[in-house]
MARLO-558052 format. One record per atom (N, C-alpha, C): y, z, x; residue in one letter; residue number from 0. Coordinates in Angstrom, 2 decimals, decimal comma, padded with zeros to 5 digits. Layout:
py|pz|px|residu|num
Y|Z|X|a|NUM
...
# end
This chain:
py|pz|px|residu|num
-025,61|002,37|016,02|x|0
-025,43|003,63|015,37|x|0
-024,35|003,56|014,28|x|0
-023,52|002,72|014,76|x|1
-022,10|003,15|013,76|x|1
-022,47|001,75|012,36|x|1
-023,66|001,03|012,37|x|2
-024,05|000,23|011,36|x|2
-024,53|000,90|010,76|x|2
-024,79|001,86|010,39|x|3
-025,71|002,81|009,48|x|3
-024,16|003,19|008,77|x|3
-023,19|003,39|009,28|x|4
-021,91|004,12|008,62|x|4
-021,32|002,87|008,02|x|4
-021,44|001,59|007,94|x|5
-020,24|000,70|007,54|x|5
-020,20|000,71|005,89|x|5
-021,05|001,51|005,22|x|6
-020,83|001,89|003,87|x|6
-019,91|002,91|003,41|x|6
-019,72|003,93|004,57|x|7
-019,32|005,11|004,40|x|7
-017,53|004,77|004,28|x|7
-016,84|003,39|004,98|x|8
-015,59|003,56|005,14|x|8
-014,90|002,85|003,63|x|8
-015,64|001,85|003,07|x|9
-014,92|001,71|001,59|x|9
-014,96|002,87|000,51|x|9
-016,19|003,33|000,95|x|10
-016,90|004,66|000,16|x|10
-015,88|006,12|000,25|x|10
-015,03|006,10|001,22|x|11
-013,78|006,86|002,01|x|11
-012,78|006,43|001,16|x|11
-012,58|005,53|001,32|x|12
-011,39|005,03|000,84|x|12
-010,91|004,55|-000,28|x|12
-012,29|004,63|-001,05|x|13
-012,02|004,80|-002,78|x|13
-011,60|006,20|-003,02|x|13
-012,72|007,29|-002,22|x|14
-012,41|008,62|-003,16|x|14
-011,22|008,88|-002,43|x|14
-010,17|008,51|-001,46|x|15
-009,34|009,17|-001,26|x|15
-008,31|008,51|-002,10|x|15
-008,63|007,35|-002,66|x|16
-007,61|006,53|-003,63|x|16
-007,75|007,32|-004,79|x|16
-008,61|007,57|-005,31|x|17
-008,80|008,19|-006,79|x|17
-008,45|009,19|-006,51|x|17
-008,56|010,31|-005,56|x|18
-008,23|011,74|-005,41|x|18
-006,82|011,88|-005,47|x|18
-005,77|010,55|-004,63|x|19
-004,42|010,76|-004,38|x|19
-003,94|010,25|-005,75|x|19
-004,67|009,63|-007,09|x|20
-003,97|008,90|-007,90|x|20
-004,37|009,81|-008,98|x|20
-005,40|010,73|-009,15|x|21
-006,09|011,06|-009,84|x|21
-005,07|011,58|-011,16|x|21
-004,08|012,58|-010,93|x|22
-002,84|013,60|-011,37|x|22
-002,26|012,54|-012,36|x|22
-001,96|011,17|-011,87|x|23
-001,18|010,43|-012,56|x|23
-001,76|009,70|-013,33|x|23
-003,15|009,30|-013,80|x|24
-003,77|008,87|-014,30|x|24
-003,56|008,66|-015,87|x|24
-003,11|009,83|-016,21|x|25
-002,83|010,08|-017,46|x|25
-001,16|009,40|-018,82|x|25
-000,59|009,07|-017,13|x|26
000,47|008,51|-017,38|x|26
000,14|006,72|-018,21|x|26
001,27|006,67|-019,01|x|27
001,59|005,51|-019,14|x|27
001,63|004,49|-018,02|x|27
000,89|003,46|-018,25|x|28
001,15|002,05|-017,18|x|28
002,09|001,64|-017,22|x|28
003,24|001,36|-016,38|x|29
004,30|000,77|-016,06|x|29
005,09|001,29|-017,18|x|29
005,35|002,52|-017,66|x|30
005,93|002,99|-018,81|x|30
007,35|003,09|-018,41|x|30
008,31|002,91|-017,14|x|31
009,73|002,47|-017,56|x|31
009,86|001,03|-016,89|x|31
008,44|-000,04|-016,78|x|32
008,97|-001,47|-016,12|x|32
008,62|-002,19|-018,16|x|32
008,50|-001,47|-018,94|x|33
008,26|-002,40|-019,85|x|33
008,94|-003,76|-020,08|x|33
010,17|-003,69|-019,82|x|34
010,77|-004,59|-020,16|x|34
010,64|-006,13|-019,21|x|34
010,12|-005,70|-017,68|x|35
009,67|-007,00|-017,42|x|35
008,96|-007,78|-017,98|x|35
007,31|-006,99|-018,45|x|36
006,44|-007,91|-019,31|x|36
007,01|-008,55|-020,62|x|36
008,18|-007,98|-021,03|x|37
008,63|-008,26|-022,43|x|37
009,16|-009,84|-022,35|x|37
010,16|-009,76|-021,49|x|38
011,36|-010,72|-020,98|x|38
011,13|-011,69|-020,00|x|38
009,93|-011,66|-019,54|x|39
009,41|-012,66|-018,32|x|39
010,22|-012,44|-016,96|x|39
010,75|-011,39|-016,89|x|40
011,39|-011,14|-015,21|x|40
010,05|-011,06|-014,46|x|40
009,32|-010,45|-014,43|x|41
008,29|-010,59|-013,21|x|41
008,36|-011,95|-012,55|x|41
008,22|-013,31|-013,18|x|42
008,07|-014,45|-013,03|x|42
009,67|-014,60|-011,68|x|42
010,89|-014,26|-012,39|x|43
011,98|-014,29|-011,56|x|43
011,66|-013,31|-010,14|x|43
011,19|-012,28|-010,60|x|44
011,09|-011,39|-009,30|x|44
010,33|-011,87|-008,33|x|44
009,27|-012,67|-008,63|x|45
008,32|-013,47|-007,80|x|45
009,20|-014,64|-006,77|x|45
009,66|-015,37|-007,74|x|46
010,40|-016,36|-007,05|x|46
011,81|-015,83|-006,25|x|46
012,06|-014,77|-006,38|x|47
013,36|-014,50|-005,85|x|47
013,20|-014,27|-004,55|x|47
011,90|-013,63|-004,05|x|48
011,40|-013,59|-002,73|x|48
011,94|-011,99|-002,18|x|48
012,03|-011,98|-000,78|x|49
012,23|-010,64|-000,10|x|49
014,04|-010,50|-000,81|x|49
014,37|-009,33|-001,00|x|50
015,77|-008,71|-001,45|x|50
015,22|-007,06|-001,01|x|50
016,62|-006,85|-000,64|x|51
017,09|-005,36|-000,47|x|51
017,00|-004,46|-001,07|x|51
016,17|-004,24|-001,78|x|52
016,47|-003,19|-003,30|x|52
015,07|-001,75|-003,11|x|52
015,23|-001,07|-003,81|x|53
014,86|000,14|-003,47|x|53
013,38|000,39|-003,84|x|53
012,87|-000,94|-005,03|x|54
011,89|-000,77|-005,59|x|54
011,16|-002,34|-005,46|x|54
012,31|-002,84|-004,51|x|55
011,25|-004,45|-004,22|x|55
009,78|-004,73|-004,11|x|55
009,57|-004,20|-003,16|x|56
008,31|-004,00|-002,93|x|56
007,49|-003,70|-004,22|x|56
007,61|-003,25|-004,83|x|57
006,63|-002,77|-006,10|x|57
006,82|-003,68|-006,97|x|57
008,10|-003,96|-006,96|x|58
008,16|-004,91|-008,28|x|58
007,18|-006,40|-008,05|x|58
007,68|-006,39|-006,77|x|59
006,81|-008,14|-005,91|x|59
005,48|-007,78|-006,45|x|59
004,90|-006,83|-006,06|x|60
003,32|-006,67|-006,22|x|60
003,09|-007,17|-007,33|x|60
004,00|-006,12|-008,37|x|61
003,03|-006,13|-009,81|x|61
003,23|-007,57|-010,02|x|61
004,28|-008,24|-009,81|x|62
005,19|-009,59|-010,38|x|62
003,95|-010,98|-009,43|x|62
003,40|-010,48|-008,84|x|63
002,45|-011,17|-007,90|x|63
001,31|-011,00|-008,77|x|63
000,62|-010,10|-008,71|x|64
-000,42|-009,38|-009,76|x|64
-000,49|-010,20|-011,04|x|64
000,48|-010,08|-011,24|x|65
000,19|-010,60|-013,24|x|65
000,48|-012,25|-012,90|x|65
001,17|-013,02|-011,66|x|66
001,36|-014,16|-011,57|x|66
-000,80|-014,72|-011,32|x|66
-001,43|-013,61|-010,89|x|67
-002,76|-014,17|-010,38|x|67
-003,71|-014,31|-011,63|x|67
# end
C-alpha cells in the first residue's frame, strides 16, 4: 500500500522547500558573503574544518558547494 505513496514524499518535500523559501527568492544570492567569492576564502573556510562561529555551518556548505 504505502508503494503507491513513495512519490508523494520527495513530491512533499520540494513544495514545502519552495513554500518555506519562496518570500526570499527575490533576494540577492549571497548578497553580504560577496566577498568570499571575490578573495578565495571559501577555499580557506573549507580547509579550516569544524570552528565555533555563529555562521560556520553555512559558510562550510556554500565553501563545500562551490569546492564540488
Amino acid at each position: 500500500m504505502f508503494s503507491r505513496y513513495k512519490f508523494l514524499t520527495p513530491l512533499l518535500l520540494f513544495a514545502a522547500t519552495f513554500w518555506l523559501y519562496w518570500p526570499t527568492l527575490s533576494y540577492d544570492p549571497f548578497f553580504d558573503d560577496f566577498n568570499f567569492f571575490v578573495s578565495g576564502q571559501l577555499q580557506h573556510i573549507f580547509q579550516q574544518g569544524f570552528a565555533f562561529e555563529p555562521r560556520w555551518l553555512t559558510y562550510f556548505t556554500m565553501a563545500w558547494v562551490d569546492l564540488l
